[in-house]
C-alpha atoms as an extended CHARMM CRD file, in Angstrom:
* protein
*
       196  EXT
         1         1  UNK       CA             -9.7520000000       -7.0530000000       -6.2140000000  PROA      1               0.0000000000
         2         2  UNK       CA             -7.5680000000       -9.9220000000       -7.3600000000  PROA      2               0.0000000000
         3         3  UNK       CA             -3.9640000000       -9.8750000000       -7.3820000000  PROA      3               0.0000000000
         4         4  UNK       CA             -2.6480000000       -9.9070000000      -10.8360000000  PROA      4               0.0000000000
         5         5  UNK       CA             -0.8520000000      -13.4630000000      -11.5360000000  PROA      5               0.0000000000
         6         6  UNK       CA              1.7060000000      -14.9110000000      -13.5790000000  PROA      6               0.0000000000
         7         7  UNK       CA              1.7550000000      -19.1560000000      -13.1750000000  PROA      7               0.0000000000
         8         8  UNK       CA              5.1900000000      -19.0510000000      -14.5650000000  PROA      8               0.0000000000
         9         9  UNK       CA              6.0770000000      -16.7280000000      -12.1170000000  PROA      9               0.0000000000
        10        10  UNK       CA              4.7110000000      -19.6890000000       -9.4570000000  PROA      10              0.0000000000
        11        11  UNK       CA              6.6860000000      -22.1950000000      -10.9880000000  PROA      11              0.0000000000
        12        12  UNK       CA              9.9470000000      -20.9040000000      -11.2520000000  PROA      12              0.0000000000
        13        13  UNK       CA             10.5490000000      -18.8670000000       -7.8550000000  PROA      13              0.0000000000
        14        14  UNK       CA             12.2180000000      -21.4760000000       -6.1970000000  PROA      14              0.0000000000
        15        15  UNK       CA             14.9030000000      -22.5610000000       -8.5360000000  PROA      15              0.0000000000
        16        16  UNK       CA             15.7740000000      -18.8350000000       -9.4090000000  PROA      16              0.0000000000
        17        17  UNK       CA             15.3850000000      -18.1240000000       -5.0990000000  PROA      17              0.0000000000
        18        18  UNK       CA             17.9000000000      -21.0680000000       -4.8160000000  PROA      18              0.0000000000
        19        19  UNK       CA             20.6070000000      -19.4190000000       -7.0170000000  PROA      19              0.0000000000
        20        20  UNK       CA             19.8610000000      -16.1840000000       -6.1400000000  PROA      20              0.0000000000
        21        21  UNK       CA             20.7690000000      -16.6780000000       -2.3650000000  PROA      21              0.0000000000
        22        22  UNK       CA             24.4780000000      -17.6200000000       -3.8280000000  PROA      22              0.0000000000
        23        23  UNK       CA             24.8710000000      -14.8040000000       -6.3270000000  PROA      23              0.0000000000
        24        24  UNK       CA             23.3150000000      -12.2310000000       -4.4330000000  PROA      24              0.0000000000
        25        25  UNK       CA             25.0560000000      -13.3620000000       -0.7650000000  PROA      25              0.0000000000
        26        26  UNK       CA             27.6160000000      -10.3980000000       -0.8990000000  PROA      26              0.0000000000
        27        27  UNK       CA             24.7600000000       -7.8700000000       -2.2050000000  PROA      27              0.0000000000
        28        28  UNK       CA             22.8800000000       -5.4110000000        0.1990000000  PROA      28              0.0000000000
        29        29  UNK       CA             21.0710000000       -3.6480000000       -2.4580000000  PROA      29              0.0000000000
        30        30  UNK       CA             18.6530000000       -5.3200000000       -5.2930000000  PROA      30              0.0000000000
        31        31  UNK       CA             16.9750000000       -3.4800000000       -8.1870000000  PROA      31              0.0000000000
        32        32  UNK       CA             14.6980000000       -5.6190000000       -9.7980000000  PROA      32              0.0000000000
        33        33  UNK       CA             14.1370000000       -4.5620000000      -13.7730000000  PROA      33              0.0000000000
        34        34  UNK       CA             10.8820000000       -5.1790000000      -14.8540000000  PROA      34              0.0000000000
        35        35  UNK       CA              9.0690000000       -6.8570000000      -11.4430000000  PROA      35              0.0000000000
        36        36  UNK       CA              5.6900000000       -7.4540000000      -13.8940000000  PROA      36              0.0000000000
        37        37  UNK       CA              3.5550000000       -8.7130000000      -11.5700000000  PROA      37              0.0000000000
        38        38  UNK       CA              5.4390000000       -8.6240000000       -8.0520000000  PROA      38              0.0000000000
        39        39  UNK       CA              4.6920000000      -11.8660000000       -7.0490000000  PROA      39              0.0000000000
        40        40  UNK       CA              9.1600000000      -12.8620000000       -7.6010000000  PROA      40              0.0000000000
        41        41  UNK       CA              9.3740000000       -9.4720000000       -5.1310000000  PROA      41              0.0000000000
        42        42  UNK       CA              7.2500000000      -10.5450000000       -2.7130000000  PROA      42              0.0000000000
        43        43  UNK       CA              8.7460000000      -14.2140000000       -2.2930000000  PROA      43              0.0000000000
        44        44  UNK       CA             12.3990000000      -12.8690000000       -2.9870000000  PROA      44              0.0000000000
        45        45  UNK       CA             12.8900000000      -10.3060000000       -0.3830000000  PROA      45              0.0000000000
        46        46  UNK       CA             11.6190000000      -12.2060000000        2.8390000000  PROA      46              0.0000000000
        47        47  UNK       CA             13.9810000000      -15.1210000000        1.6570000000  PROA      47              0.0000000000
        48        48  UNK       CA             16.7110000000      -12.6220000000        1.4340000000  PROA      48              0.0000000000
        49        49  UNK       CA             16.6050000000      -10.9220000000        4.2840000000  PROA      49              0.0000000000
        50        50  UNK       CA             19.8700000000       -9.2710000000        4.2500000000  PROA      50              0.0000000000
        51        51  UNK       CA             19.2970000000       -7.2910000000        0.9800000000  PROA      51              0.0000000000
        52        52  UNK       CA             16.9700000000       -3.8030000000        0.3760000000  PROA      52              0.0000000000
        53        53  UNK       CA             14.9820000000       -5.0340000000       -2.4100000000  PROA      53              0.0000000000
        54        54  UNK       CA             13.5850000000       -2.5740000000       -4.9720000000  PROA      54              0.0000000000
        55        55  UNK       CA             11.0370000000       -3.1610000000       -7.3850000000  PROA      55              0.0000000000
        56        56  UNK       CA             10.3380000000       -1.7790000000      -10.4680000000  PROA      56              0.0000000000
        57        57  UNK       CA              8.9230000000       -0.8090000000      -13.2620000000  PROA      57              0.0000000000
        58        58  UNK       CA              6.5960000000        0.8670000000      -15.8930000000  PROA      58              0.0000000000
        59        59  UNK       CA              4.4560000000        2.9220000000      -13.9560000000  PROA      59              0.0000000000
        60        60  UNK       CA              1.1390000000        0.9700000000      -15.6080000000  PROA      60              0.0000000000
        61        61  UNK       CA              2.2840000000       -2.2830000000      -13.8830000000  PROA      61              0.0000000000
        62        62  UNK       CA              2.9070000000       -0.1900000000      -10.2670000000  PROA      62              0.0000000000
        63        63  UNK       CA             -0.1490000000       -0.7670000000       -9.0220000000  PROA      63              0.0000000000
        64        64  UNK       CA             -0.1730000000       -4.2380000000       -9.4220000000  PROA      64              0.0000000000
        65        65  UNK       CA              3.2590000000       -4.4920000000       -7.8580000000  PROA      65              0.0000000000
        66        66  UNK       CA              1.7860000000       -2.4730000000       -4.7190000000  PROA      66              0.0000000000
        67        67  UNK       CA             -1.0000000000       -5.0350000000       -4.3810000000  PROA      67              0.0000000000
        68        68  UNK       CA              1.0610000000       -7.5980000000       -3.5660000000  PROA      68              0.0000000000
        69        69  UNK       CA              3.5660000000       -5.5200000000       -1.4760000000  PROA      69              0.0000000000
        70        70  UNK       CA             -0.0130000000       -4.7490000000        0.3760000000  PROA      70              0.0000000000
        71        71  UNK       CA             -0.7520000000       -8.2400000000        0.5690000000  PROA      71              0.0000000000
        72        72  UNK       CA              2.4770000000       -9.8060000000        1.8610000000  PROA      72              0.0000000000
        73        73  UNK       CA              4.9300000000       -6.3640000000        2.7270000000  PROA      73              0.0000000000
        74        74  UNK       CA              8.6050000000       -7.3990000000        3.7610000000  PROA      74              0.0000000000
        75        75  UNK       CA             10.8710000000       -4.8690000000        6.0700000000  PROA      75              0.0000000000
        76        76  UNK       CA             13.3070000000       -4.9030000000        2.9570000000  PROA      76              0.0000000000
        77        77  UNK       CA             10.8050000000       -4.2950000000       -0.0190000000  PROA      77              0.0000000000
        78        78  UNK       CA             10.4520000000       -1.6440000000       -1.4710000000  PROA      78              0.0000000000
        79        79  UNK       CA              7.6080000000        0.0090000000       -3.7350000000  PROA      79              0.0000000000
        80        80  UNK       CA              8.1300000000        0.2000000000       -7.1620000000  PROA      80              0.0000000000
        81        81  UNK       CA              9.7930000000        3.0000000000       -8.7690000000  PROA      81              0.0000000000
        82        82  UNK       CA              9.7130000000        4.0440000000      -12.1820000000  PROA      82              0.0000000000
        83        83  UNK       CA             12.1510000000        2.6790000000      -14.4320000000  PROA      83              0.0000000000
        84        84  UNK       CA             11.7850000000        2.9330000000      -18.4130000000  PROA      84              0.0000000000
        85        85  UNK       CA             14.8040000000        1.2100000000      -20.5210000000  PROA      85              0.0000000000
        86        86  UNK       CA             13.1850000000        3.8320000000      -23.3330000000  PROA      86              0.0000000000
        87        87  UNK       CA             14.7550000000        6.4630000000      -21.3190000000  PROA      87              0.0000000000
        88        88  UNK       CA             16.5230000000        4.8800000000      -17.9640000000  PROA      88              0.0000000000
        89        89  UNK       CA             16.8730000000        7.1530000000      -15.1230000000  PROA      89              0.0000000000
        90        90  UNK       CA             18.7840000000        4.7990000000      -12.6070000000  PROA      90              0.0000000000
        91        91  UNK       CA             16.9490000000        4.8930000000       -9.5000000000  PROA      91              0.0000000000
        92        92  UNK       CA             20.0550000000        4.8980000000       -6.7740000000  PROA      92              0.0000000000
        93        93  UNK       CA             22.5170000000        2.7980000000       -5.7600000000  PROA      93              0.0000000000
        94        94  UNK       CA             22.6670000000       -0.8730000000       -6.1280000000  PROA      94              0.0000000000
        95        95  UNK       CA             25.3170000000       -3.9450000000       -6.3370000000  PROA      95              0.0000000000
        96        96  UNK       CA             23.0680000000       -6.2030000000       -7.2870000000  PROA      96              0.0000000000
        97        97  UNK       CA             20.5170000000       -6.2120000000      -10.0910000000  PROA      97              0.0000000000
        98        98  UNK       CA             17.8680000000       -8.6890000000      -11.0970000000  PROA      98              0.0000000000
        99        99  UNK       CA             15.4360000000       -9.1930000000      -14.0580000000  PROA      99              0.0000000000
       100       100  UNK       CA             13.5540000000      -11.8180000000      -15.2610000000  PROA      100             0.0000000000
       101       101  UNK       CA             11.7600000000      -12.4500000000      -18.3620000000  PROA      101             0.0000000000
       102       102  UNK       CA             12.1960000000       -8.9180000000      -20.2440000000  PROA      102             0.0000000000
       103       103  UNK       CA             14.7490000000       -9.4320000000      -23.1190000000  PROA      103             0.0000000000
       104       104  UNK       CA             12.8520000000      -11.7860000000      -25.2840000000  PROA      104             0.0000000000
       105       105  UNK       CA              9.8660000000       -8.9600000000      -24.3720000000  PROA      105             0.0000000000
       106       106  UNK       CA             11.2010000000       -5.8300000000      -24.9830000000  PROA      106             0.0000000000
       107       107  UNK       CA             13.2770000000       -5.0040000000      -28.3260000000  PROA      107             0.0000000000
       108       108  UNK       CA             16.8810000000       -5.4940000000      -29.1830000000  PROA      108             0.0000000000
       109       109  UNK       CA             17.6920000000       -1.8370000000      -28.8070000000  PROA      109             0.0000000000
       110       110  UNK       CA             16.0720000000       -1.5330000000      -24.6450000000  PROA      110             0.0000000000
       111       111  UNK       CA             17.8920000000       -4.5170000000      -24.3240000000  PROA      111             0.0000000000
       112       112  UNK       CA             21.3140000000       -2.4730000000      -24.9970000000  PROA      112             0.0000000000
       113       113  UNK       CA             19.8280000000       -0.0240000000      -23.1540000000  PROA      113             0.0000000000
       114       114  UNK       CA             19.5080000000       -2.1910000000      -20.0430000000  PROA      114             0.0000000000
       115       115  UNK       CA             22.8940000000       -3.8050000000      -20.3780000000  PROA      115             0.0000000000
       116       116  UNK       CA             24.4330000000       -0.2850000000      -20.8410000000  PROA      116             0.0000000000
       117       117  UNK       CA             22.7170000000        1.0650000000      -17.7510000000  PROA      117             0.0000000000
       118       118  UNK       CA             24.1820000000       -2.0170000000      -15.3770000000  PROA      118             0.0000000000
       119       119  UNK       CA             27.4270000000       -2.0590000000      -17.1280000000  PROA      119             0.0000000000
       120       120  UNK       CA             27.4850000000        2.0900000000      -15.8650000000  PROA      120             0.0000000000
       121       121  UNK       CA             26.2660000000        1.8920000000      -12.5880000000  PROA      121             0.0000000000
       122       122  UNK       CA             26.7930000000       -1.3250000000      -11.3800000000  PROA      122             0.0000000000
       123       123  UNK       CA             30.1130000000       -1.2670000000       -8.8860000000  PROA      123             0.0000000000
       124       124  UNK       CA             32.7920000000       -3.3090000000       -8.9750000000  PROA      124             0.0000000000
       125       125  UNK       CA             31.9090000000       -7.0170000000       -8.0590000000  PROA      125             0.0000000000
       126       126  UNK       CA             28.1620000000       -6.2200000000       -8.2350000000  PROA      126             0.0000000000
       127       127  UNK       CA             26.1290000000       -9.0540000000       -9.8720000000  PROA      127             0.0000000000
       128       128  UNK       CA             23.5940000000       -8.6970000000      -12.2720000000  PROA      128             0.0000000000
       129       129  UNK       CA             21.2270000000      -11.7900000000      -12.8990000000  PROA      129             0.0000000000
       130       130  UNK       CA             18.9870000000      -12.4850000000      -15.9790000000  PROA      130             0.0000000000
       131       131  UNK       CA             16.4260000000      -14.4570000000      -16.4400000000  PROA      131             0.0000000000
       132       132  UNK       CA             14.6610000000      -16.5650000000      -19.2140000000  PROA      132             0.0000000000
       133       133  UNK       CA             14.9890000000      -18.5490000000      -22.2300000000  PROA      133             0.0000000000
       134       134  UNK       CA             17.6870000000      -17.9720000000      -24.4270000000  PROA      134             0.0000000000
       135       135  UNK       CA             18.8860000000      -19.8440000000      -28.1610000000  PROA      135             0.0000000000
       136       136  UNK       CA             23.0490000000      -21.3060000000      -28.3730000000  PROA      136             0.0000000000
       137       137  UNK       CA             23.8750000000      -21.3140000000      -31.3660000000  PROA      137             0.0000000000
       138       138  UNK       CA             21.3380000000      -19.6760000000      -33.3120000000  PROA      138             0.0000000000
       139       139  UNK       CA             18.8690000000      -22.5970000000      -32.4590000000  PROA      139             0.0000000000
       140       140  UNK       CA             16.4260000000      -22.8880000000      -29.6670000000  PROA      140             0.0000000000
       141       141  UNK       CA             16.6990000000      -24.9480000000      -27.0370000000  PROA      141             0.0000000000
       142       142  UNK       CA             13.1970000000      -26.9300000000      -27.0110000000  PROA      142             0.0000000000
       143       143  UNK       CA             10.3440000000      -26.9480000000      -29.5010000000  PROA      143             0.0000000000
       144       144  UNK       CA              7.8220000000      -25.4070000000      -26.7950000000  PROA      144             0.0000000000
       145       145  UNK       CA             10.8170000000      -22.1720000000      -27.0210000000  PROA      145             0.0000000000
       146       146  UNK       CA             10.1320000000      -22.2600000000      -30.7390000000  PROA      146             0.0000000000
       147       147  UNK       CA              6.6930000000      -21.7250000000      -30.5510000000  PROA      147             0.0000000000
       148       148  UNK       CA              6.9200000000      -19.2300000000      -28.0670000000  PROA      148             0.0000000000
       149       149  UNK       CA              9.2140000000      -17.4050000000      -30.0010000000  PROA      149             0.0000000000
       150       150  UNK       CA              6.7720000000      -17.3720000000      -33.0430000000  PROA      150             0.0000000000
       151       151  UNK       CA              4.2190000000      -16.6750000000      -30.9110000000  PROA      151             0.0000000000
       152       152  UNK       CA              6.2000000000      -13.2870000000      -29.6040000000  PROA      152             0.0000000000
       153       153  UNK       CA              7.2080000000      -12.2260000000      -32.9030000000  PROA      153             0.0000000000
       154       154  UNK       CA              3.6730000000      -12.6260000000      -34.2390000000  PROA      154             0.0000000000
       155       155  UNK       CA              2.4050000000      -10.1350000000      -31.3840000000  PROA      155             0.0000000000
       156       156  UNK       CA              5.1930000000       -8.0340000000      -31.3300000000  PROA      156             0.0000000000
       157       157  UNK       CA              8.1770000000       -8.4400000000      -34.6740000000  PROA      157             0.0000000000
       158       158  UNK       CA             10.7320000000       -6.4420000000      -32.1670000000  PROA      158             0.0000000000
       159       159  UNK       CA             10.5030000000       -8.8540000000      -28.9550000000  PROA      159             0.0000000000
       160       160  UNK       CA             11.6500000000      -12.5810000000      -29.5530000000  PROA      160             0.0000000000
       161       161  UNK       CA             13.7780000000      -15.0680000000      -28.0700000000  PROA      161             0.0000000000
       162       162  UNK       CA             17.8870000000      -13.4330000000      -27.6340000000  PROA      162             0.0000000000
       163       163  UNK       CA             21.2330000000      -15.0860000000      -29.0770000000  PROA      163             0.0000000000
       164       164  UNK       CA             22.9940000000      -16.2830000000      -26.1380000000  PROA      164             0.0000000000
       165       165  UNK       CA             25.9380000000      -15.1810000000      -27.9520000000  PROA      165             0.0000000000
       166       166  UNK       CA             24.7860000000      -11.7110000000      -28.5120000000  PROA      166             0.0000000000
       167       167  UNK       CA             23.5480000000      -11.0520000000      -25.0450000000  PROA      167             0.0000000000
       168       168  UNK       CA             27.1330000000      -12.6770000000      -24.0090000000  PROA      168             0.0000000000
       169       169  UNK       CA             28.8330000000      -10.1780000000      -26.2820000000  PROA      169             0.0000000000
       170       170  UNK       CA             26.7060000000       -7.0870000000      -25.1450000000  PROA      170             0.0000000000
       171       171  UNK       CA             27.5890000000       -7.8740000000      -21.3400000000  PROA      171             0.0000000000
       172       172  UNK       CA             31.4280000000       -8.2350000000      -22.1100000000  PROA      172             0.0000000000
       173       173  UNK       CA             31.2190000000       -4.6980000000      -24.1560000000  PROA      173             0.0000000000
       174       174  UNK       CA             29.9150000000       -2.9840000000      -20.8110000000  PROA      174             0.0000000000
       175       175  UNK       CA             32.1960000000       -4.4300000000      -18.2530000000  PROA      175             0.0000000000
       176       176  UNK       CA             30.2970000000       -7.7710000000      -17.3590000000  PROA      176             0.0000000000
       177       177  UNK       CA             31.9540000000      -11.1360000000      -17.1670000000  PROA      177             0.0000000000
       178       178  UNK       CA             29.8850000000      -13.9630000000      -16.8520000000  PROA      178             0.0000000000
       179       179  UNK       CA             30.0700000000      -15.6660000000      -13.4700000000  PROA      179             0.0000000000
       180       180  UNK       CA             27.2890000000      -18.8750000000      -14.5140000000  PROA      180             0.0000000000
       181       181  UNK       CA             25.0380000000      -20.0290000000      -16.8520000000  PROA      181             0.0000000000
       182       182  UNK       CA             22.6150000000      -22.0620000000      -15.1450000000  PROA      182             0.0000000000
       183       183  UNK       CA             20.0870000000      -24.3550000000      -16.7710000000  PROA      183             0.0000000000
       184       184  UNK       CA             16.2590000000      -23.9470000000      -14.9970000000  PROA      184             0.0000000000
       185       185  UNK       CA             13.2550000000      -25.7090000000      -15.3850000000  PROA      185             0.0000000000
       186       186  UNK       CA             10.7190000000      -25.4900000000      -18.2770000000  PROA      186             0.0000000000
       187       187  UNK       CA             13.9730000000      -24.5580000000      -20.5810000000  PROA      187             0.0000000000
       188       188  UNK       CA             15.2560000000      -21.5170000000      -19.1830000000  PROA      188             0.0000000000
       189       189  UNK       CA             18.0700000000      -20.1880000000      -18.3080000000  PROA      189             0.0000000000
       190       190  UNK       CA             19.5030000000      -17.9490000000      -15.3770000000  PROA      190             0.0000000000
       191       191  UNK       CA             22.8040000000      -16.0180000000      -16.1380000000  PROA      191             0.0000000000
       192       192  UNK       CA             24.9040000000      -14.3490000000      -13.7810000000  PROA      192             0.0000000000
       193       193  UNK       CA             27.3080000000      -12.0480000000      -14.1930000000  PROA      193             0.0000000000
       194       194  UNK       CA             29.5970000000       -9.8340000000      -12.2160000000  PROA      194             0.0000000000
       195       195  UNK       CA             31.1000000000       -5.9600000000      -12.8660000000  PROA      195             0.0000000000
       196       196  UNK       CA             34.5210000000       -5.9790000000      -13.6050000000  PROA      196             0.0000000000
């Protein structure tokens, strides 16, 4: 059976690995929001060796997730728990949290849900990083993000590309400050910020 596969997922591990190892150097404990296909999981945790990291997930993508924890298993990775931003259970304790490329995928009102859920059980100094492409401004950033936008919207009218500004404004309302805004390849972004 092949492993599922994401070639984004490929191509952007190592920039995102070579933040994360800054942001995350205090953490001990990772949740990852939405690990998709595993394959940032399985690369993340051996390169980060001094965090637990947990996947997870809807539980239609678990065993996925598990077939690349089968294929390359880490001492500090975790199978994937169930975690649905339609009705979040938090799965334990964590001072770090990461998730990459779920708020132009889910809608606007998960995306509250998963910014209310850090901002409530995230401790103090905990970082919480967030991954993809994002418009400044009200305008996108590249004309490849503009057709990728249409291209969500067309699929799915409640996904789409975030406001920078609003996902800024939704972090301050639950107790985030934003640490870093860093600019990755293939015009995306990887935000950082930290519990008050």
């Amino acid at each position: 059976m092949s492993l599922p596969f994401s070639q984004a997922c490929e191509n952007n591990k190592d920039p995102i690995l070579a933040i994360l190892k800054s942001a995350f150097a205090k953490s001990s404990r990772i949740l990852e929001v939405g690990s998709g296909t595993g394959q940032h999981a399985v690369y993340f945790a051996p390169n980060l060796p001094h965090v637990i990291w947990q996947t997870s997930d809807l539980e239609i993508n678990h065993a996925g997730i598990n077939q690349w924890i089968n294929a390359e298993p880490s001492d500090n990775l975790h199978r994937p728990v169930v975690f649905d931003l339609s009705n979040p259970q938090w799965p334990g304790k964590f001072n770090g949290v990461y998730s990459a490329n779920t708020a132009h995928i889910v809608s606007w009102p998960l995306v509250q849900n998963l910014f209310h859920e850090v901002g409530q059980h995230l401790p103090q100094g905990g970082v919480f990083a967030l991954y993809g492409p994002f418009n400044y401004g009200g305008k996108y950033t590249s004309d490849s993000n503009a057709a990728f936008d249409q291209m969500l919207r067309e699929r799915d009218p409640a996904s789409g590309i975030r406001d920078f500004e609003k996902i800024e404004a939704l972090a301050n309302e639950n107790g985030l400050t934003l640490k870093e805004d860093c600019a990755m390849p293939a015009n995306n972004r990887l935000l950082l910020w930290s519990k008050l």
